[in-house]
C-alpha positions in Angstrom: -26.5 108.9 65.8 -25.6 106.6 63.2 -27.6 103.6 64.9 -30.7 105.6 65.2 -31.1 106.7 61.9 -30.4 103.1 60.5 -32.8 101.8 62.3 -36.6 101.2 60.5 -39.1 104.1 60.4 -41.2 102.3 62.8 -39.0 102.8 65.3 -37.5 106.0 64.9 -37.9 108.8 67.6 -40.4 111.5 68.2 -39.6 114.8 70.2 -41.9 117.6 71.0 -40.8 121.2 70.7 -40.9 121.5 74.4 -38.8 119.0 74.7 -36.6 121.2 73.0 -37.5 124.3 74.8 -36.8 122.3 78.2 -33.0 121.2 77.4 -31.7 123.4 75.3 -30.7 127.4 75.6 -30.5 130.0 73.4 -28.2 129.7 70.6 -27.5 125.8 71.3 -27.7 123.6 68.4 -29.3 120.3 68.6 -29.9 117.2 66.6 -32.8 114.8 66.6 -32.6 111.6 65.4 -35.9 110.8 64.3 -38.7 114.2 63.8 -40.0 116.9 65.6 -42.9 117.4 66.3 -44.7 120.6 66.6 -46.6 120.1 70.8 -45.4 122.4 73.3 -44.1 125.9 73.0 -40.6 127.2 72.8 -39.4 130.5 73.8 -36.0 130.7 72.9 -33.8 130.7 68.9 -31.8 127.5 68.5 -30.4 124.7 65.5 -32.1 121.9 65.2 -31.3 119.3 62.5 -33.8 116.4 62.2 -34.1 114.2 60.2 -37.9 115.9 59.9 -40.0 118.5 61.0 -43.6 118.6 61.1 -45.0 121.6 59.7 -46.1 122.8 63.2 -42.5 122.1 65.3 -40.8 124.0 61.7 -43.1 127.1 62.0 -42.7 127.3 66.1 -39.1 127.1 65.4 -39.0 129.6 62.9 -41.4 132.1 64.8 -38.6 131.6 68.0 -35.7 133.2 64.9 -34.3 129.4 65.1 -33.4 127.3 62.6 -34.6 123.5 60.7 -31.5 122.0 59.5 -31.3 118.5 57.7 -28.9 116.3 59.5 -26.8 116.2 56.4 -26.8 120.5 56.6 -25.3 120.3 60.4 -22.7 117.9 59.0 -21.3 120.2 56.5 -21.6 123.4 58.5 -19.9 121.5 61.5 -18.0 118.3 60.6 -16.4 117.8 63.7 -19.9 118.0 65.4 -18.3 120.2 68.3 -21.2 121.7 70.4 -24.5 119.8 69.4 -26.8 118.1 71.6 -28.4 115.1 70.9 -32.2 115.1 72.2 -34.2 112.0 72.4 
């Protein structure tokens, strides 16, 4: 994770919320190093931390009863980082 976010803008990743929707189940919390963006749908609540949303993939999320975390918000809730998934 580390290496990914240290890495320039430029180069950072991009992951759709179906991405999202496709690896992940309900409940699951997951972390994106780069931003979500809003394409796709999802039909399911989950965690996702990222380093940012757009405002499309944050509203999708929200209308699915997940959550938009910051990275540094998953840290502190869970600083063992037990359970998370790391999409892209």
């Amino acid at each position: 994770m580390a290496d990914r976010l240290s890495r320039s803008r430029r180069r950072r990743i991009a992951v759709n919320v179906s991405r999202l929707n496709r690896y992940t189940k309900e409940g699951e919390t997951a972390v994106v190093p780069g931003k979500v963006l809003g394409a796709g749908k999802i039909d399911h609540p989950l965690h996702v931390a990222a380093f940012a949303f757009s405002e499309q993939a944050r509203l999708k999320i929200l209308k699915a009863k997940g959550k938009c975390l910051s990275i540094l918000e998953l840290v502190e809730r869970n600083p063992k980082g037990t359970n998370v998934k790391i999409i892209g």
